[in-house]
C-alpha atoms as an extended CHARMM CRD file, in Angstrom:
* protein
*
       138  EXT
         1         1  UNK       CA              8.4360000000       17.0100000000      -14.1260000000  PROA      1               0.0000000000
         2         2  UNK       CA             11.0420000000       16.0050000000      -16.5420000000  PROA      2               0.0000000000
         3         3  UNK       CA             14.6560000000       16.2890000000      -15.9870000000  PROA      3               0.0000000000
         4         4  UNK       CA             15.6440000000       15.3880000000      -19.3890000000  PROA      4               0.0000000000
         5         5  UNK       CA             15.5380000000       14.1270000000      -22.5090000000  PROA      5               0.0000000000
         6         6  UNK       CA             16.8400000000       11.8610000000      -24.3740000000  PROA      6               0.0000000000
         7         7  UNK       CA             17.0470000000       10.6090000000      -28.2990000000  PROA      7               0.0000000000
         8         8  UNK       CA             16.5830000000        7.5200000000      -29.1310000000  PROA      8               0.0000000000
         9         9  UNK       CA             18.2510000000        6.0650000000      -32.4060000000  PROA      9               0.0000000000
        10        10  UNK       CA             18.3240000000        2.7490000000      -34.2670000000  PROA      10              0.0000000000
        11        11  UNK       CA             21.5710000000        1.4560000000      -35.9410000000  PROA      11              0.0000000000
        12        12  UNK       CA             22.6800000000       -0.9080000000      -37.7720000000  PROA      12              0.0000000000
        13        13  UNK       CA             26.3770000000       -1.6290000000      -36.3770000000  PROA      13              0.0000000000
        14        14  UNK       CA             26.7770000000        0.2250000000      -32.9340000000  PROA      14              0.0000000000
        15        15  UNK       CA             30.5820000000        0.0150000000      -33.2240000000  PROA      15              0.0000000000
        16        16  UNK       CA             31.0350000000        1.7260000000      -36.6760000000  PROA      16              0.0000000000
        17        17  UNK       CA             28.0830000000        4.6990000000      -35.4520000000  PROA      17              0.0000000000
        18        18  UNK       CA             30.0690000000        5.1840000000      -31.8620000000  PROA      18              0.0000000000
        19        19  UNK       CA             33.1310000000        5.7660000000      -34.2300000000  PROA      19              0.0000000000
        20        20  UNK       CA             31.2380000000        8.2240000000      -36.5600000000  PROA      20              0.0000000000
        21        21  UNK       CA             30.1260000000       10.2630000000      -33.6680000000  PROA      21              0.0000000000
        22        22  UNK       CA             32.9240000000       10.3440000000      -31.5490000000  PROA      22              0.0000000000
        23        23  UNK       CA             35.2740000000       11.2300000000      -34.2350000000  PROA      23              0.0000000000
        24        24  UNK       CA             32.9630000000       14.3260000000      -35.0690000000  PROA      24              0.0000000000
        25        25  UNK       CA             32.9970000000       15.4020000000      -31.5920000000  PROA      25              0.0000000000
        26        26  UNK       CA             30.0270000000       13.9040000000      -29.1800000000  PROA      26              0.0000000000
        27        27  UNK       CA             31.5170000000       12.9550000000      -25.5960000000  PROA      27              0.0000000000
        28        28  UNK       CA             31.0660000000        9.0810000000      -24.9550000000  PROA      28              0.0000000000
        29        29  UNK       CA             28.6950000000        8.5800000000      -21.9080000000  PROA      29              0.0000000000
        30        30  UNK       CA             30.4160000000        5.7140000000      -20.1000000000  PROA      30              0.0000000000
        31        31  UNK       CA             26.7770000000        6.0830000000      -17.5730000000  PROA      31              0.0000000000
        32        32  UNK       CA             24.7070000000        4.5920000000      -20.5220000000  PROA      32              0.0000000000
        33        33  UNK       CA             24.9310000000        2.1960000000      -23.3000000000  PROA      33              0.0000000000
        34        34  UNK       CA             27.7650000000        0.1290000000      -22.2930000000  PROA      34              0.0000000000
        35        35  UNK       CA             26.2930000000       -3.1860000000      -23.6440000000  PROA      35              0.0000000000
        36        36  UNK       CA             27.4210000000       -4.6600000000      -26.9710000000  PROA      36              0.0000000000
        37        37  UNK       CA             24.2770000000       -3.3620000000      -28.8010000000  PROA      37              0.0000000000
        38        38  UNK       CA             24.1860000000       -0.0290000000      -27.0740000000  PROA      38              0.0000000000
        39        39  UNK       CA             26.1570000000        3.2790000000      -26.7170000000  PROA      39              0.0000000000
        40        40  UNK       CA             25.6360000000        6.6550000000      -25.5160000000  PROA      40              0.0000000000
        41        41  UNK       CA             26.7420000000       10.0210000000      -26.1370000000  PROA      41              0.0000000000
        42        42  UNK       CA             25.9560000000       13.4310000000      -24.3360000000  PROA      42              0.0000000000
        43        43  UNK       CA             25.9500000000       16.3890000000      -26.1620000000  PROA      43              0.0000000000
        44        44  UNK       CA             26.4660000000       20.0930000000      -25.8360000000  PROA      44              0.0000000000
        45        45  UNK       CA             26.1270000000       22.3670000000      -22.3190000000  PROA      45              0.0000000000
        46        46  UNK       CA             22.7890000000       20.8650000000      -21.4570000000  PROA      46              0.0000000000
        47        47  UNK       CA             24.4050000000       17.4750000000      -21.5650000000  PROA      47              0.0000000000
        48        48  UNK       CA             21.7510000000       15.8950000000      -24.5610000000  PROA      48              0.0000000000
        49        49  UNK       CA             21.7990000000       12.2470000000      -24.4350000000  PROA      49              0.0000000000
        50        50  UNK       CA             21.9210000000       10.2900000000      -27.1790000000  PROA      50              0.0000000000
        51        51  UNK       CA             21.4170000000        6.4160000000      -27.0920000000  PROA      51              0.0000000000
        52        52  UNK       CA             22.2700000000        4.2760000000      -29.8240000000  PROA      52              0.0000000000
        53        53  UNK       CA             20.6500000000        0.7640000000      -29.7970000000  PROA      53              0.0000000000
        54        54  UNK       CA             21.2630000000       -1.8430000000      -32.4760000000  PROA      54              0.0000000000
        55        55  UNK       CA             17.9060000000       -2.4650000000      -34.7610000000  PROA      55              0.0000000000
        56        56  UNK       CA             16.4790000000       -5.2530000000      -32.5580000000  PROA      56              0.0000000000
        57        57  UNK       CA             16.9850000000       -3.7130000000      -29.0200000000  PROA      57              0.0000000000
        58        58  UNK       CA             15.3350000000       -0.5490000000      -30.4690000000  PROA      58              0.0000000000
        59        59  UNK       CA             12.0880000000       -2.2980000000      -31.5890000000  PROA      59              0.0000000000
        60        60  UNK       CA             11.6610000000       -3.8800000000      -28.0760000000  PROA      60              0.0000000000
        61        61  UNK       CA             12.0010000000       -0.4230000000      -26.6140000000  PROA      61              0.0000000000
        62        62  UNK       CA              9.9440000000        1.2780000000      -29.4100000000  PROA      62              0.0000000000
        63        63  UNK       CA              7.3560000000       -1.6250000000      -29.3550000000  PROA      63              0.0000000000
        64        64  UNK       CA              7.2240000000       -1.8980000000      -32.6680000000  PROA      64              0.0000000000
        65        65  UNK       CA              9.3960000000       -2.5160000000      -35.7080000000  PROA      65              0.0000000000
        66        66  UNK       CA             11.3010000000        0.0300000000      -37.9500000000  PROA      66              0.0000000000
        67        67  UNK       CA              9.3560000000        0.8590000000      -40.8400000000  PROA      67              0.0000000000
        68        68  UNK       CA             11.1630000000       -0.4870000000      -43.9920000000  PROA      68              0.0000000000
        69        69  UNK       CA             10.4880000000        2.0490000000      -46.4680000000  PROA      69              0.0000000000
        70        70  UNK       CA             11.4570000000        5.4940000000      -45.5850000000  PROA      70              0.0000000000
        71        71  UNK       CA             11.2540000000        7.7100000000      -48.4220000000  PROA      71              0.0000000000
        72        72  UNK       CA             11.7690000000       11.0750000000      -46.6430000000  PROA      72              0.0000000000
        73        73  UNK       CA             13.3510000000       12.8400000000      -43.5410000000  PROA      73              0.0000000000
        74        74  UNK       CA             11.4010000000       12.1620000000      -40.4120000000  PROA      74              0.0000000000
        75        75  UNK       CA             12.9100000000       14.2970000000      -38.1660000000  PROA      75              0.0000000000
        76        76  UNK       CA             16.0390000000       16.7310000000      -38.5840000000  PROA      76              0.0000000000
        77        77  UNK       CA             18.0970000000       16.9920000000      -35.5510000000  PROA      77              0.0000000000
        78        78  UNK       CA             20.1790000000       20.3050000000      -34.9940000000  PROA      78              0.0000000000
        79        79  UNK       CA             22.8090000000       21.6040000000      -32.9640000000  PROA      79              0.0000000000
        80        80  UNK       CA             24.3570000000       25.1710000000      -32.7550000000  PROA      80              0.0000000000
        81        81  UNK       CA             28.0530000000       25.7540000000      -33.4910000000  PROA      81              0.0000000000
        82        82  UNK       CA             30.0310000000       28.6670000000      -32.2390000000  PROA      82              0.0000000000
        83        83  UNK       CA             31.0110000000       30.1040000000      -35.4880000000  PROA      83              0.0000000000
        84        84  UNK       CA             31.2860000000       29.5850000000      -38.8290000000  PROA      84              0.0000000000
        85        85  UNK       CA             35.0350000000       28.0110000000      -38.8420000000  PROA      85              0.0000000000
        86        86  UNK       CA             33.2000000000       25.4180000000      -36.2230000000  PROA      86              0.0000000000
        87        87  UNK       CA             30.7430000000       24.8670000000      -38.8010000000  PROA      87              0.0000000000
        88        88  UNK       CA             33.2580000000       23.9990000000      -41.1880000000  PROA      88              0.0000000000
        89        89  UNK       CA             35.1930000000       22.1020000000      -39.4980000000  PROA      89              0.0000000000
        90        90  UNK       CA             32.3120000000       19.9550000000      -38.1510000000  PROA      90              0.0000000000
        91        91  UNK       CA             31.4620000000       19.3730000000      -41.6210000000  PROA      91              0.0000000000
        92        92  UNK       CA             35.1280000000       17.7550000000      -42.7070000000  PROA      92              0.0000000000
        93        93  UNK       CA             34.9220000000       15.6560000000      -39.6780000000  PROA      93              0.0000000000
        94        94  UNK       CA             31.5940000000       14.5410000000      -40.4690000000  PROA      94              0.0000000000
        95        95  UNK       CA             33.1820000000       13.6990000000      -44.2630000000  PROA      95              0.0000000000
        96        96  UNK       CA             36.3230000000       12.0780000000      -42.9770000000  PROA      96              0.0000000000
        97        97  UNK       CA             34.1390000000        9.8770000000      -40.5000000000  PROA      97              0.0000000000
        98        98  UNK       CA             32.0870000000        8.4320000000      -43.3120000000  PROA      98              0.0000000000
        99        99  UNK       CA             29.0500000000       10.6310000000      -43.3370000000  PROA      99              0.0000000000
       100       100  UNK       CA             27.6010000000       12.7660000000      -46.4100000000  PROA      100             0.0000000000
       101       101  UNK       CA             26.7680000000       16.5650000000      -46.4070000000  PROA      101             0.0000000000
       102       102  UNK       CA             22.8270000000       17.3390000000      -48.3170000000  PROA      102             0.0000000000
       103       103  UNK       CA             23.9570000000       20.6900000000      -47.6690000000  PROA      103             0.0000000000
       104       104  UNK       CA             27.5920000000       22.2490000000      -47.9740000000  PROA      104             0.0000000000
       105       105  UNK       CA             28.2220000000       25.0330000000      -45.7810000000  PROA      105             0.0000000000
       106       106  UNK       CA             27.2180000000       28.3730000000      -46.4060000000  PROA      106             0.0000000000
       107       107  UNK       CA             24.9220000000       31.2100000000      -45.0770000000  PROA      107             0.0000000000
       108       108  UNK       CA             21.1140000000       31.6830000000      -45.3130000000  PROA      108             0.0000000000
       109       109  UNK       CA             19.4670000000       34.6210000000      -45.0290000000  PROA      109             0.0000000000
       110       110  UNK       CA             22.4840000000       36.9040000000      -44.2700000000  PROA      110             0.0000000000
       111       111  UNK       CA             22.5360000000       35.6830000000      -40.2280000000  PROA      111             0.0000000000
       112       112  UNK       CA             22.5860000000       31.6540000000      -40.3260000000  PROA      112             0.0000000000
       113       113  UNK       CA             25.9220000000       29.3620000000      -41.5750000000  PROA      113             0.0000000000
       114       114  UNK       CA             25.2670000000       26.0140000000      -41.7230000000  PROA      114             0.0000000000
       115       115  UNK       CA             25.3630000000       22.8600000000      -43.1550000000  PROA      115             0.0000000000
       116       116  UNK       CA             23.4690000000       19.0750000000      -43.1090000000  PROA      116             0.0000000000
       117       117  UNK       CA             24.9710000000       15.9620000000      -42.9880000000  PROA      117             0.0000000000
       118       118  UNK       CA             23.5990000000       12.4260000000      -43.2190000000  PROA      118             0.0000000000
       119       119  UNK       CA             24.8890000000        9.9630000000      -40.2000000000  PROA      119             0.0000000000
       120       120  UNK       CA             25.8260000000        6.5840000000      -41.1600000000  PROA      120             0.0000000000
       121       121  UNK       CA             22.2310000000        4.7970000000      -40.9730000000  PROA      121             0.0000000000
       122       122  UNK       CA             20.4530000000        7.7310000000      -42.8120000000  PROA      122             0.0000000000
       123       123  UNK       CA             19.3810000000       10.2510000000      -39.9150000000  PROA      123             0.0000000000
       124       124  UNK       CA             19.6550000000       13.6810000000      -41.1510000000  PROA      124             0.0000000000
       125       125  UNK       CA             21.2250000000       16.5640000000      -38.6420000000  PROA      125             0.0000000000
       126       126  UNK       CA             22.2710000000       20.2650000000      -38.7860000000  PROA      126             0.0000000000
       127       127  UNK       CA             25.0050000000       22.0630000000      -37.8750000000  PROA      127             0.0000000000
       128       128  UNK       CA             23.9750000000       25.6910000000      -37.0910000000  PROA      128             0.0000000000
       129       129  UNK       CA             25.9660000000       29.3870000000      -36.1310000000  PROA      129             0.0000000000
       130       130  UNK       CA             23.3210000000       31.9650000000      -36.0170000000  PROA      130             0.0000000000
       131       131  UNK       CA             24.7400000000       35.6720000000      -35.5740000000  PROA      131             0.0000000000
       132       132  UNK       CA             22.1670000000       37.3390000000      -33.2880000000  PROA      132             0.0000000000
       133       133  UNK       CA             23.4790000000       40.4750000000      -34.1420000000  PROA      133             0.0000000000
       134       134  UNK       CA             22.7010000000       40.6090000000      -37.5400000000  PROA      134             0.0000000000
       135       135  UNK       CA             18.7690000000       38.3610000000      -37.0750000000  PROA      135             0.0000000000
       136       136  UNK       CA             16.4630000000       40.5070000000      -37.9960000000  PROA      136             0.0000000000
       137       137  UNK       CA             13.5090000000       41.7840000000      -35.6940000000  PROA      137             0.0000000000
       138       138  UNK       CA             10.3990000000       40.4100000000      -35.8870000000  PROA      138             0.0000000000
């Protein structure tokens, strides 16, 4: 059965991405994506790995190319925060590492803080701190 998984993501400059997320607080995986046109990063408890390849090393993996005209969000990628400070600090990170927010911080629905940002070849994540106590039932 499957151990894990892992995301796959296309960049354009691997150097200038493994800045962006290491300044906003992924852990480097040294195991993976040591190549020029590679890097790695595992995230949260579960250990998440993340593997950035550089646009041409991602199509031979993918088998085909990238399309060329993406006029919406394909997938959203979240992760949970502890609280809402962590929220908002994640979010000036992401700012002062070069990436946009679609979504400035705040709560929704009463229970859920969080925030979207925009990495820095368009992928779309979320930063999430859900307060169980006050979800409602049902």
């Amino acid at each position: 059965m499957t151990k894990s998984l892992w995301i796959n993501l296309p960049v354009k400059n691997v150097n200038k991405s493994k800045e962006f997320f290491t300044k906003i607080g992924f852990t480097p995986n040294d195991r993976y994506g040591v190549r020029e046109d590679s890097a790695s990063f595992m995230v949260g408890e579960s250990n998440l790995i993340i593997m950035l390849f550089e646009k041409s090393l991602y199509e031979s993996f993918a088998g085909s190319e990238l399309s060329k005209n993406i006029s919406g969000t394909e997938v959203l990628f979240s992760f949970d925060a502890e609280s809402t400070e962590e929220v908002d600090e994640l979010a000036k990170k992401v700012l002062d590492a070069g990436g946009k927010l679609y979504g400035k911080p705040g709560y929704k629905d009463g229970w859920m803080y969080g925030c979207g940002f925009i990495d820095l070849d368009g992928q779309r994540w979320n930063i999430l701190y859900m307060d169980m106590a006050k979800m409602p039932l049902g």
